[in-house]
Residue, then its C-alpha position, 0 to 999 in steps of 0.5 A: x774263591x780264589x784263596x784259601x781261609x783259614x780259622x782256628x777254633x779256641x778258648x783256654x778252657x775244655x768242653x766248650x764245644x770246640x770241636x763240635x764247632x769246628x765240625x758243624x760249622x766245616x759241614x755248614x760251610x760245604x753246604x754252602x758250596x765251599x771245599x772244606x779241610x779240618x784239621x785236629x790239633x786238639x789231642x790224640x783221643x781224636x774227638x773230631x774223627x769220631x764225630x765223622x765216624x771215621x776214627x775206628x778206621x785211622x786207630x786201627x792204622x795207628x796201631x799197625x804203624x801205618x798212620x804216617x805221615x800224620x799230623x805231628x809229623x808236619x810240625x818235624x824239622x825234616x817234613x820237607x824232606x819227607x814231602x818231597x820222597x813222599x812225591x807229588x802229592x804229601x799229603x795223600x795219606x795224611x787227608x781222609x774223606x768223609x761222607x760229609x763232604x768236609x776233608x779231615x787232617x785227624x789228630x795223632x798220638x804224636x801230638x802228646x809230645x808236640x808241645x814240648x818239642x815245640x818248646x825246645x825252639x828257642x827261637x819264638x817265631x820259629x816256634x810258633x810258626x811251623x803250622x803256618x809253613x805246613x798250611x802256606x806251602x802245603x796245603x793252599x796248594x791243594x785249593x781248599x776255600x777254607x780251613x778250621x783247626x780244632x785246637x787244645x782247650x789249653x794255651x800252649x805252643x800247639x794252640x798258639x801255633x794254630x791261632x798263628x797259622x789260622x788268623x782268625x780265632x773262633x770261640x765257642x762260648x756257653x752262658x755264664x761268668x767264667x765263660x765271659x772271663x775266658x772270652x775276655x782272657x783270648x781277646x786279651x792273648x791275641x792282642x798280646x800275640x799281635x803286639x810282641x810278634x807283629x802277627x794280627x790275630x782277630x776274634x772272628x766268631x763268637x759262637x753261644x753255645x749249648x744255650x737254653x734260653x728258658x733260663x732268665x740269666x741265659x738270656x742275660x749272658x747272650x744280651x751280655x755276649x752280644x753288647x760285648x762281642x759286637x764285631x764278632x758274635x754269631x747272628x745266632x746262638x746253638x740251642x742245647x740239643x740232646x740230638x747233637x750229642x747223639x749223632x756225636x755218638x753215632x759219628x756224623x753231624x746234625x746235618x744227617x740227621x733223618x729227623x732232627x729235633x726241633x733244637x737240632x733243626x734250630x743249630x743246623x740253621x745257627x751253623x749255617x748262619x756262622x759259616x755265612x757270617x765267618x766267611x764274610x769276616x774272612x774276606x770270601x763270602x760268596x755263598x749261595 
C-alpha cells in the first residue's frame, strides 16, 4: 500500500474486548500480507503487551529506568526535540517486535498522568491533536500500511486524541442493551468531534463480540446490531471462546494456536474477515 491507515479501537465502557481486538485483528491484518504497528494507549497495566507475551520484558526496563523514549514521552512539548538528539531513527527504542509478525508501541505508566497534562492545554485542537503529529511526522515514515491504537475504555483527552489521530474508530460490541447504548453514545461523540472541530471520525467496524449464539436474545441484539450498523458491522461476529482467553494468558493470539477449538477457529476467521473488511473501508484493501 502506498500510505499508511489508521484505526483506534474504542467504546466508553471497560471489558468489551478492546484490546483482544486490536491484537487479533493487527495479527489477522499481517496474515494478510500487511506490516502492522500497534500502539497502547489503553493504561500502564500493559494488557496489549501481555497478549504478545512481551510485557515481563519491557517491565523489567521500566523498573530499571530504561524505557524511554516511550509512549507518553511523545505526547511532551519537547519530543521534538528529543527526536532529533536521539538521531535517526527515534523511534528504535520505542518499537518492539514480536513473534507475531505485528510491531507494538506498549503502554507505559507515564500514561497515568497523560490525561491531565493534556487537559492543561487550553488550546482544544492543540490538545487533541498531538498523536496525530507523532503518528504524520514519526511514524508514516517508518512505512507501516497500517496502524491500531488500543485506546481507554473512558472518554477522555487520551481517547479523544486516538480517535483524532486514527480517524477510524473500531467498536467492539457484546449483545446486549448497554452495549447498543454505548454504541450509540460514540456514533453520537464522533459527530460531535466532527462538528466542533472539522475532523471526520468514521465508525469503521462493529465488531460482535464474545457472542453465543445458543441464546435467543443474542441473536436478536446481532440481528439489531446489523439493521443498526449497517455500513460498518463485521461480516461476522467472534464467537465466545475459552481459548482465546487462555492464549491471552499465555501471551499470543489465537493464531498460534497448535490446536484451536472449534470456536477459536470460528474467530480467527471472523478476524481475518474484519481486517478485510477494515481495510477495504480504509481505502487499502489489497489483501490477498
Amino acid at each position: 500500500m502506498d500510505q499508511t491507515y489508521r484505526a483506534a479501537a474504542f467504546l466508553d465502557k471497560g471489558g468489551t474486548g478492546k484490546t483482544t481486538t486490536v491484537a487479533h485483528v493487527g495479527v489477522a491484518a499481517q496474515h494478510r500480507g500487511h506490516d502492522v504497528l500497534l500502539i497502547d494507549l489503553a493504561g500502564k497495566q500493559g494488557d496489549l503487551a501481555k497478549h504478545f507475551g512481551v510485557w515481563d520484558d519491557y517491565q523489567q526496563a521500566i523498573e530499571q529506568d530504561e524505557a524511554w523514549p516511550n509512549i507518553s514521552t511523545v505526547f511532551d512539548d519537547s519530543w521534538s526535540t528529543i527526536a532529533e538528539k536521539l538521531g535517526e531513527d527515534p523511534l528504535a527504542d520505542l518499537v518492539i517486535e514480536t513473534d507475531e509478525g505485528v510491531d507494538l508501541i506498549p503502554a507505559h505508566p507515564g500514561l497515568d498522568t497523560l490525561d491531565s497534562e493534556l487537559g492543561n492545554i487550553d488550546d482544544a485542537r492543540k490538545r487533541y491533536s498531538r498523536l496525530e503529529e507523532f503518528l504524520d511526522n514519526y511514524v508514516d515514515p517508518l512505512g507501516y500500511d497500517i496502524v491500531l491504537i488500543d485506546l481507554p475504555g473512558m472518554t477522555n483527552n487520551v481517547s479523544y486524541n486516538g480517535l483524532w489521530a486514527a480517524g477510524h474508530a473500531i467498536t467492539p460490541v457484546e449483545m446486549g442493551p448497554f452495549e447498543a447504548e454505548q454504541a450509540d453514545a460514540l456514533r453520537q461523540d464522533l459527530n460531535k468531534i466532527a462538528d466542533n472541530f472539522a475532523v471526520e471520525i468514521e465508525l469503521a467496524l462493529v465488531l460482535p463480540n464474545k457472542v453465543d449464539t445458543r441464546t435467543k436474545l443474542a441473536e436478536e441484539y446481532l440481528a439489531a446490531f446489523k439493521d443498526e450498523y449497517p455500513e460498518a458491522i463485521a461480516p461476522d461476529y467472534v464467537p465466545y471462546s475459552q481459548d482465546i482467553r487462555n492464549a491471552a494468558q499465555r501471551g499470543m493470539t489465537a493464531f498460534s494456536l497448535e490446536d484451536p477449538s472449534s470456536t477459536a477457529r470460528h474467530a480467527k476467521e471472523t478476524y481475518l474477515g474484519a481486517a478485510d473488511t477494515l481495510l477495504d473501508r480504509l481505502g487499502g484493501g489489497d489483501h490477498a
